[in-house]
TIGUPA-589922 format. One record per residue (C-alpha): x, y, z; residue in one letter; residue number from 1. Coordinates in pm, whole numbers, plus 50000, padded with zeros to 5 digits. Example, Ala and Ser with C-alpha at 12.3 -4.5 7.8 and 13.67 -1.06 7.14 Angstrom:
residues 2
    px    py    pz rest  nr
 51230 49550 50780    A   1
 51367 49894 50714    S   2
This chain:
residues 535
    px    py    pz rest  nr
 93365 84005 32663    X   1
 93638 84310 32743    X   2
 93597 84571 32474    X   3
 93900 84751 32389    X   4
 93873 85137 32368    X   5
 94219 85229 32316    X   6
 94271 85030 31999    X   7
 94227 85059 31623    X   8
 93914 85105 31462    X   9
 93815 84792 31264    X  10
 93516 84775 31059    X  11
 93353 84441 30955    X  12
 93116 84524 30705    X  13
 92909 84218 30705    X  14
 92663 84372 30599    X  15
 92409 84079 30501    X  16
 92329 83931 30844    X  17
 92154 83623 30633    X  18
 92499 83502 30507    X  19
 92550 83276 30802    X  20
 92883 83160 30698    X  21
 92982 83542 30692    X  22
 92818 83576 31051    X  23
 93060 83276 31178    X  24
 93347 83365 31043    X  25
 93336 83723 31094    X  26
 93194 83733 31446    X  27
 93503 83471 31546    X  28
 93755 83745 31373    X  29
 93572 84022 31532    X  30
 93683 83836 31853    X  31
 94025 83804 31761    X  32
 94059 84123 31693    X  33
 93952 84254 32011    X  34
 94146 84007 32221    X  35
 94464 84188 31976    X  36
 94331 84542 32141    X  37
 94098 84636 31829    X  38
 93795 84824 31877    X  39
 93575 84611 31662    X  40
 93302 84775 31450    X  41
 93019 84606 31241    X  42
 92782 84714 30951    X  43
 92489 84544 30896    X  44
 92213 84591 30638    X  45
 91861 84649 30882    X  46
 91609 84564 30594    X  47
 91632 84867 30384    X  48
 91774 84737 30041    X  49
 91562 84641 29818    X  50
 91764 84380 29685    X  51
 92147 84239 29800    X  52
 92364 83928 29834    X  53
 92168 83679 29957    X  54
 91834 83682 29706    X  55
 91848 83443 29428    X  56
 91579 83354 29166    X  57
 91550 83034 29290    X  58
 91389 83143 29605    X  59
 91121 83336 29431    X  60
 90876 83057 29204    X  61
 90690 83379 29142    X  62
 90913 83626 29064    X  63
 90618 83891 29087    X  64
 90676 83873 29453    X  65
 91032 83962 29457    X  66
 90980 84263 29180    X  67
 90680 84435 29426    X  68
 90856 84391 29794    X  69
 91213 84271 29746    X  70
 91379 84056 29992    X  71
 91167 84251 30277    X  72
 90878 84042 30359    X  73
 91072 83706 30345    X  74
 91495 83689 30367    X  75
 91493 84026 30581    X  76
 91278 83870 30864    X  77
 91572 83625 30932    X  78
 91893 83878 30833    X  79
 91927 84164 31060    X  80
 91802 84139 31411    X  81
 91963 83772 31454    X  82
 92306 83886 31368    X  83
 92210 84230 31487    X  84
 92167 83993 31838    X  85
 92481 83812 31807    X  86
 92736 84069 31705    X  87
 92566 84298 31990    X  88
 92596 84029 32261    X  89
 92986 84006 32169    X  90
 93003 84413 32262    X  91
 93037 84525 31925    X  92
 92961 84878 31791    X  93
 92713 84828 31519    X  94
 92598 85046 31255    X  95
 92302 84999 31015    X  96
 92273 85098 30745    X  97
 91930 85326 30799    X  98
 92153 85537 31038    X  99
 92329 85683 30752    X 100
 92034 85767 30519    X 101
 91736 86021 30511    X 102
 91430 86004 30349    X 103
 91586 86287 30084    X 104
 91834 85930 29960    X 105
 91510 85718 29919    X 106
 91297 85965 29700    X 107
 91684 85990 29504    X 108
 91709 85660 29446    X 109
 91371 85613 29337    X 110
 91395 85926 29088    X 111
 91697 85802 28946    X 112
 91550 85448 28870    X 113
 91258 85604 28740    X 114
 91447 85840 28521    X 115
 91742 85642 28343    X 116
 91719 85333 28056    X 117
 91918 84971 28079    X 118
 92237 85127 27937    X 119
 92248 85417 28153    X 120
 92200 85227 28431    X 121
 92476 85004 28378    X 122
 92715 85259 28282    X 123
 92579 85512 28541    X 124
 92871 85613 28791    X 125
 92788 85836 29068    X 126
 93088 86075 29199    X 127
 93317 85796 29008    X 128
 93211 85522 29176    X 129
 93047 85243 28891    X 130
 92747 85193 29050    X 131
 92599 85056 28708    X 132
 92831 84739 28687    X 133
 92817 84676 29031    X 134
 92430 84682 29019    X 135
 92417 84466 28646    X 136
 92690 84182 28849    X 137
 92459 84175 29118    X 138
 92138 84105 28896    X 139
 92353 83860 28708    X 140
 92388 83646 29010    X 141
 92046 83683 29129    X 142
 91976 83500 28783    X 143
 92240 83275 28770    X 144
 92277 83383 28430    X 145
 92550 83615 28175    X 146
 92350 83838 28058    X 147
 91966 83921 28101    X 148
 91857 83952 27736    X 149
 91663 83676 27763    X 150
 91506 83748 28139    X 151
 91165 83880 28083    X 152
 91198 84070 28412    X 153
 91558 84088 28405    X 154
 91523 84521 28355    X 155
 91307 84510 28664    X 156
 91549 84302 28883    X 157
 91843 84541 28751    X 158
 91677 84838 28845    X 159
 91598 84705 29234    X 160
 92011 84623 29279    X 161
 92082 84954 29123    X 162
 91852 85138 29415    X 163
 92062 84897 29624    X 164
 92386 84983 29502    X 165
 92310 85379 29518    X 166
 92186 85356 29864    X 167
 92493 85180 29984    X 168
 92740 85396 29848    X 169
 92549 85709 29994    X 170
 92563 85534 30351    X 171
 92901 85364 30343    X 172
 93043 85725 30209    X 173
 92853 85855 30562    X 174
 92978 85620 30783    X 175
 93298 85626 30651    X 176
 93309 86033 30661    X 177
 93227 85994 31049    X 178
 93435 85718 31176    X 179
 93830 85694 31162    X 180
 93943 85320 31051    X 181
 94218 85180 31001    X 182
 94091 84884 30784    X 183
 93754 84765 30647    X 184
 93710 84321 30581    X 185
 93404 84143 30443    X 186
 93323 83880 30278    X 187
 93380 83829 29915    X 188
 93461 84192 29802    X 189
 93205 84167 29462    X 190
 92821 84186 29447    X 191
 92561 84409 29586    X 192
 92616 84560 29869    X 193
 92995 84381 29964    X 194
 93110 84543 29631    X 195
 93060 84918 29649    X 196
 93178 84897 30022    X 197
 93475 84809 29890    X 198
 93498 85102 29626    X 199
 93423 85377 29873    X 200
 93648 85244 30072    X 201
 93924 85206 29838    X 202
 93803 85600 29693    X 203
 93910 85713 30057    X 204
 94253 85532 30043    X 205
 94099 85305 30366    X 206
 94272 84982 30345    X 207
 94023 84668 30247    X 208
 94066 84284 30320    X 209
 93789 84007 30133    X 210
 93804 83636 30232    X 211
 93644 83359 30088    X 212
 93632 82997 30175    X 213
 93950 82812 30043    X 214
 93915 82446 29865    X 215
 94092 82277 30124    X 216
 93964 82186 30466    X 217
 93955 82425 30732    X 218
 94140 82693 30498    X 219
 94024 83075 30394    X 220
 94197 83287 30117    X 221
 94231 83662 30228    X 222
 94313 83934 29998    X 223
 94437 84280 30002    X 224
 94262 84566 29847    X 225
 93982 84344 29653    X 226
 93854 84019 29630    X 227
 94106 83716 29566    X 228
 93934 83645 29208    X 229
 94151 83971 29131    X 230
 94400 83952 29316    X 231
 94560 83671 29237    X 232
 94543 83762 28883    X 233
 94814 84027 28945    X 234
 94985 83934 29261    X 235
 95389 83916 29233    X 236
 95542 83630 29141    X 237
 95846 83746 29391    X 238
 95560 83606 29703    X 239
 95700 83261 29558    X 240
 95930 83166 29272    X 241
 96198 83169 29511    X 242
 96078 82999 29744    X 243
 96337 82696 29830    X 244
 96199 82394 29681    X 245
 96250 82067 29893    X 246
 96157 81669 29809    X 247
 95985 81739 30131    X 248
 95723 82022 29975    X 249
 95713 81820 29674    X 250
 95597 81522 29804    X 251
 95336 81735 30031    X 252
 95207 81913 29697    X 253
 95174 81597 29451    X 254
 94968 81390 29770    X 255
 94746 81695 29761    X 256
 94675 81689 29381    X 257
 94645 81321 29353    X 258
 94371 81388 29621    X 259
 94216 81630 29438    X 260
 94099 81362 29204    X 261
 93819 81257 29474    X 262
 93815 81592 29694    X 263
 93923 81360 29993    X 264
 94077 81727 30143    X 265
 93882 81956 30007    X 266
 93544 82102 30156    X 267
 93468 82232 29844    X 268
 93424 81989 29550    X 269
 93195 81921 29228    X 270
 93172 81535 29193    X 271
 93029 81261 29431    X 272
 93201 80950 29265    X 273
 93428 81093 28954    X 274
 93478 80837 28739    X 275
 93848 80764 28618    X 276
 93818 80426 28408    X 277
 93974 80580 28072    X 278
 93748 80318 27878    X 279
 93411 80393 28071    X 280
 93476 80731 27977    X 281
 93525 80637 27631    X 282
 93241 80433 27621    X 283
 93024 80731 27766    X 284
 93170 81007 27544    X 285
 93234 80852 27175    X 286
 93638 81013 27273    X 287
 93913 80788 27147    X 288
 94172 80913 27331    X 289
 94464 80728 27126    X 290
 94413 81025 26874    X 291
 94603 81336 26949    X 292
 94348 81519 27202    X 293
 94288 81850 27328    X 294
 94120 81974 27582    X 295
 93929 82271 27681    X 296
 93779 82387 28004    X 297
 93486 82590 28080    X 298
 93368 82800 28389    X 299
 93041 82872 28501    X 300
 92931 83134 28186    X 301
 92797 83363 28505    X 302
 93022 83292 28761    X 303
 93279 83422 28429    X 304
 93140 83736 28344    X 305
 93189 83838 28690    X 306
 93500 83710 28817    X 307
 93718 83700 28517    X 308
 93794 84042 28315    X 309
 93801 83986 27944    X 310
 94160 84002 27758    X 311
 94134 83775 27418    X 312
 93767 83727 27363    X 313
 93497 83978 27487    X 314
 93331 83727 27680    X 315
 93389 83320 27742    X 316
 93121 83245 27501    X 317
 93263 83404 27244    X 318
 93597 83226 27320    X 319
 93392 82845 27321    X 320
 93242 82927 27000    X 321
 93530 83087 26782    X 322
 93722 82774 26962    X 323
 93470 82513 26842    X 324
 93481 82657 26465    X 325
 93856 82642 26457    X 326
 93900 82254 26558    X 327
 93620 82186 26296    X 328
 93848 82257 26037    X 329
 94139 82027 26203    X 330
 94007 81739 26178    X 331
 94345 81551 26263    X 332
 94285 81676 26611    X 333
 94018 81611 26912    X 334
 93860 81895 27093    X 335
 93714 81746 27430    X 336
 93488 82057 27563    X 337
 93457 81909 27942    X 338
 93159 82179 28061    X 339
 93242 82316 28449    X 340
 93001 82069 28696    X 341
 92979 82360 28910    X 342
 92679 82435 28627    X 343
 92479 82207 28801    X 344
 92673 82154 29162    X 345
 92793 82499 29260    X 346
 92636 82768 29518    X 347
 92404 82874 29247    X 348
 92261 82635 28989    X 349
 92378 82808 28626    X 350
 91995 82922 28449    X 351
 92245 82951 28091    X 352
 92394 82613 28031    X 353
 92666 82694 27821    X 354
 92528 82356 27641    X 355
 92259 82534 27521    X 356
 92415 82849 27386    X 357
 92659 82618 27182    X 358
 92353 82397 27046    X 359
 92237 82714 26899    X 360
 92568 82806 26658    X 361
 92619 82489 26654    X 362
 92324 82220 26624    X 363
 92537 81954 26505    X 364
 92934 81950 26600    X 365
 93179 81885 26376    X 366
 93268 81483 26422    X 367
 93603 81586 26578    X 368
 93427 81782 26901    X 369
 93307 81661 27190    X 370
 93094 81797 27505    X 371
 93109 81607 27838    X 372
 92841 81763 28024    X 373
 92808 81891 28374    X 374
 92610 81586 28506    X 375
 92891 81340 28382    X 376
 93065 81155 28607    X 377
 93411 81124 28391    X 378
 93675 81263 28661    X 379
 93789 81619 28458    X 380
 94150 81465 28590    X 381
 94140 81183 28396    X 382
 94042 81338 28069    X 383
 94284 81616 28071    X 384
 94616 81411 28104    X 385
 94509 81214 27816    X 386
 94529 81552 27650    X 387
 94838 81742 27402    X 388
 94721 82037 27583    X 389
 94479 82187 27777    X 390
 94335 82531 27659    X 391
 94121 82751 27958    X 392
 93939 83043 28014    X 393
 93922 83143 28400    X 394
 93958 82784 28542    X 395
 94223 82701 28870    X 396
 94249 82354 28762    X 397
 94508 82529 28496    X 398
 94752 82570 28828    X 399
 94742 82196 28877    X 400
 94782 82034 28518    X 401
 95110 82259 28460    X 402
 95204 82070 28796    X 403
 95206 81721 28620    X 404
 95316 81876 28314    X 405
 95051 81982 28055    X 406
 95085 82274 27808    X 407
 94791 82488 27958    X 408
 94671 82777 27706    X 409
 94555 83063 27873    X 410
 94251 83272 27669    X 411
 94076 83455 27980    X 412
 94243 83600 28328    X 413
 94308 83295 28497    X 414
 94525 83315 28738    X 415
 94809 83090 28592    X 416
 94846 83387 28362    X 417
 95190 83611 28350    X 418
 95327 83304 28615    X 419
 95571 83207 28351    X 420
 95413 82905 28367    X 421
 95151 82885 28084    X 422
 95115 83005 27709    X 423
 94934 83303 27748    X 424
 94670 83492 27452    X 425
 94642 83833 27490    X 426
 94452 83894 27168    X 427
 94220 83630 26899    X 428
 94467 83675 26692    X 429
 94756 83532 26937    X 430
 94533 83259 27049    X 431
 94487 83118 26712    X 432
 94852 83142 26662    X 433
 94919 82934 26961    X 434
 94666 82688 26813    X 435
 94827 82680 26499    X 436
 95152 82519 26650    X 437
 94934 82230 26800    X 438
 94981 81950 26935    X 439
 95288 82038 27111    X 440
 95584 81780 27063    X 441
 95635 81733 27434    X 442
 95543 81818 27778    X 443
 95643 82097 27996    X 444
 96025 82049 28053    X 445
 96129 81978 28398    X 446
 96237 82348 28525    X 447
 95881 82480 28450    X 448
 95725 82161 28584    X 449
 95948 82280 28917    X 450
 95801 82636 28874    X 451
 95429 82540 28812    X 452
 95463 82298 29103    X 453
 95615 82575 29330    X 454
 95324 82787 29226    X 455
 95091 82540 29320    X 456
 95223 82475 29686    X 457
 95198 82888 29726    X 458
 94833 82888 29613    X 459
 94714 82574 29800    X 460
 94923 82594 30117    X 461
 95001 82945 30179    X 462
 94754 83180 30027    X 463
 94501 82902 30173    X 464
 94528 82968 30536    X 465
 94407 82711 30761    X 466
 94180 82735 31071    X 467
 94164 82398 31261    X 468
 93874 82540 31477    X 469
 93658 82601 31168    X 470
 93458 82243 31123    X 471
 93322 82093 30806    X 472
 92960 82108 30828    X 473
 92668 82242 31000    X 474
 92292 82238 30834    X 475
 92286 82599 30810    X 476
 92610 82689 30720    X 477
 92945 82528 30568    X 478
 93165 82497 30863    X 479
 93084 82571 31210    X 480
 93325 82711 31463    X 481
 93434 82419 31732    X 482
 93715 82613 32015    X 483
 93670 82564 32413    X 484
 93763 82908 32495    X 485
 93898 83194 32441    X 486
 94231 83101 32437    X 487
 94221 82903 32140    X 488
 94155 83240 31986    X 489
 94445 83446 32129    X 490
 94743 83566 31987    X 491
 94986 83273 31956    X 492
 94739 82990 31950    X 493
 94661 82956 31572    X 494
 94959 83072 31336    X 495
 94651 83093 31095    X 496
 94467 83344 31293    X 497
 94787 83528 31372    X 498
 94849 83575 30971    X 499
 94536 83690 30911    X 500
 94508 83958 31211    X 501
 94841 84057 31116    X 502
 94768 84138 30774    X 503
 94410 84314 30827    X 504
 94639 84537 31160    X 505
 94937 84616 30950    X 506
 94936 84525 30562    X 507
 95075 84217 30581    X 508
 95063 83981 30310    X 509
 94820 83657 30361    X 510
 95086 83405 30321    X 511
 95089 83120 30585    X 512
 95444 83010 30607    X 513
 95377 82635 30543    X 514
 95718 82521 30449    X 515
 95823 82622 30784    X 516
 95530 82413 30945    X 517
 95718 82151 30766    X 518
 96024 82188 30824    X 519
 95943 82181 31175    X 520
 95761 81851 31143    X 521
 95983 81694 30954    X 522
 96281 81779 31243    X 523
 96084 81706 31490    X 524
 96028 81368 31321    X 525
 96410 81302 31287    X 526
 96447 81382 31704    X 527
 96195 81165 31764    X 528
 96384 80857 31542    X 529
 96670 80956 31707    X 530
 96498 80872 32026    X 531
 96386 80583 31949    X 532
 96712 80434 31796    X 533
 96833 80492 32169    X 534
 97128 80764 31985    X 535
């Protein structure tokens, strides 16, 4: 392929060449940029951090092995020169990371893990950039787990993605201090290295797009700045409370949700046959749901601690717990605790079942609790409209039970939050106010049903940008990319891929404009009947 050398620098900072769904979807954009006239630059880790990304406990049944050689003598072997190969063969510039470090870095690194404790560590910042939390969110994912109290070797597995961290910083800062770009996108935005790419980055005032893969079919969310988890949190309600509302986009939304109940659209989904029978599930749980019922909604405790910033509780433990010991004195009302499947069914398998922390306050619950665990098949759908209100943490399915009406309460960042949608705690004390007016008399009233709904079309159909190319499956990776040539690639033949070139080349937002996909359906639709009526 042509590579353009009058155009923009672009950097894709891959970075782990292991992460196969990063290698597809970023060697495809890496293509579209260059067919836009971008001069298309890659990063790629070449074995020399001693942890990152792509190790997990799970892949080490002696963990030994992982604390004395890292990821080298296993995941490294089938990371760098493979995507090193493929990026390479497209006539990309790549840079490794090695090229930007001395020996000098190394023997600093290793003096520095040598020298500090836990807590320096994790608060250690190095020329302002927190390498400490970055390294601590990195070991919590390796574990699967919220904290690493109880991880025998959990100081040990800190102290390799700290190294990491340190050495990443001090060769991003390099390659960033000799090459002029214009933009930097990568996958996720958060862990070890993907994370503090981001922040020197950001400390240089170098625009930064993340992506991640959307729920829906075929769809990616990309973000400005820093991953979507954040993003979305604090992105302007002005993108679409004004948006013009139609029967039309209605009737497109509510399909959607009511599929949501099996995943029928999605790619990403927790249950294989959810289970909806309201009397099965009663039958299963010991819930009568003709009693005034609320319900509550976990995440993942890990998946928490990292994605979602504190604001009422310190942590989503804390919140469960405090939650738990309120209902037990209100007996008059249910508290259905329906535990996140993703515990069991997610990316990483949770090693802190949030079952198991609550066991320990609480060995017995109070009569008027109940846990549905993450192996139950009761449909999270079902439950929850049953429910006076729904209180959650960090959760999205928040978005789509405002749609259909139910109070949510909002104790964590999700990203319902400051939508003028939900009831919102920004303290313990405020949250057990809003408890104290429960149960609600009614539902939501019909103009912030409209809102909520609204809300819910942005999030799923335009911050969810779709890429027909990009096909469900593949053994190795999620999706798999399915085009005939490169035309299918050029500018004007996917309005998806035109969004998100657009907004990586000149700030853009990562809105697809799916109303007016619609609208254009729809009157093509009416031409069409017109036809065929013969006026």
């Amino acid at each position: 392929m042509e590579v353009s050398q009058k155009g923009p620098n672009i950097l894709i900072a891959t970075s782990i060449g292991g992460y196969l769904a990063g290698v597809t979807m970023e060697s495809m954009l890496g293509v579209a940029l260059t067919l836009r006239k971008v001069q298309v630059h890659v990063l790629l880790c070449d074995t020399i951090l001693p942890a990152c990304f792509d190790c997990e406990v799970t892949w080490y049944p002696k963990l030994e092995h992982f604390l004395n050689h890292g990821p080298s003598k296993d995941l490294c072997r089938h990371c760098y020169v493979p995507a090193s190969r493929v990026y390479g063969d497209l006539g990309f510039a790549v840079h490794r990371f090695s090229d930007f470090l001395t020996q000098e870095d190394f023997q600093f690194s290793d003096k520095m893990v040598e020298n500090l404790t836990y807590s320096e560590i994790v608060d250690y910042k190095y020329e302002g950039i927190p390498i400490g939390e970055h390294a601590l969110s990195g070991a919590l994912r390796f574990f699967a787990c919220a904290n690493l109290e109880k991880e025998v070797h959990g100081e040990a597995v800190l102290k390799r993605y700290f190294k990491a961290a340190l050495l990443t910083v001090i060769s991003t800062k390099r390659l960033l201090s000799k090459n002029a770009f214009k933009c930097l996108t990568f996958h996720h935005g958060i862990y070890v290295p993907q994370g503090l790419i981001g922040e020197v980055a950001r400390q240089k005032n170098i625009p930064v797009v993340n992506w991640n893969v959307a729920y829906r079919k075929h769809c990616f969310i990309f973000s400005h700045r820093e991953t979507y988890h954040h993003s979305l949190i604090s992105e302007s309600v002005q993108h679409w409370e004004d948006l013009s509302w139609t029967p039309i986009l209605e009737k497109k939304l509510l399909k959607y949700l009511a599929s949501r109940l099996k995943g029928s659209e999605d790619w990403i989904w927790f249950h294989e046959r959810p289970k909806t029978d309201l009397g099965a599930i009663e039958k299963e749980t010991g819930i009568d749901f003709s009693k005034t019922t609320i319900g509550l909604l976990t995440n993942v405790l890990w998946d928490a601690q990292l994605h979602y910033p504190a604001n009422a509780f310190s942590n989503m433990l804390e919140w469960v717990l405090q939650t738990i010991g309120y209902f037990g004195n209100r007996p008059e009302l249910q508290l259905v605790i329906r535990v996140h499947p993703a515990e069991l069914t997610g990316t990483l398998v949770s090693r802190q079942p949030i079952i198991r922390e609550i066991e320990q306050v609480y060995p017995v619950l109070p009569r008027n609790v109940f846990l549905v665990g993450p192996e139950s098949q009761a449909s999270t759908y079902a439950m929850m409209t049953q429910c006076n209100a729904v209180i959650i943490y960090g959760t999205k399915t928040g978005v789509e039970l405002a749609s259909i009406g139910i109070p949510v309460i909002v104790a964590g960042e999700a990203w319902i939050r400051n939508k003028g949608i939900s009831i919102d705690a920004s303290s313990s004390r405020e949250y057990f106010s809003i408890l104290e007016r429960l149960p609600f008399p009614d539902r939501l009233d019909a103009p912030i049903i409209e809102r909520a709904r609204k809300y819910a079309y942005h999030f799923f159909f335009r911050r969810m940008i779709p890429l027909d190319f990009m096909e469900v499956g593949g053994s190795a990776a999620p999706f798999y990319l399915k085009i005939n040539n490169l035309k299918n690639l050029m500018p004007g033949s996917s309005k998806g891929l035109d969004v998100i070139c657009q907004g990586i080349l000149d700030g853009s937002e990562f809105i697809f404009p799916d109303e007016e996909e619609v609208e254009e359906g729809n009157a093509s639709q009416g031409r069409l009947e017109k036809v065929r009526s013969g006026n």
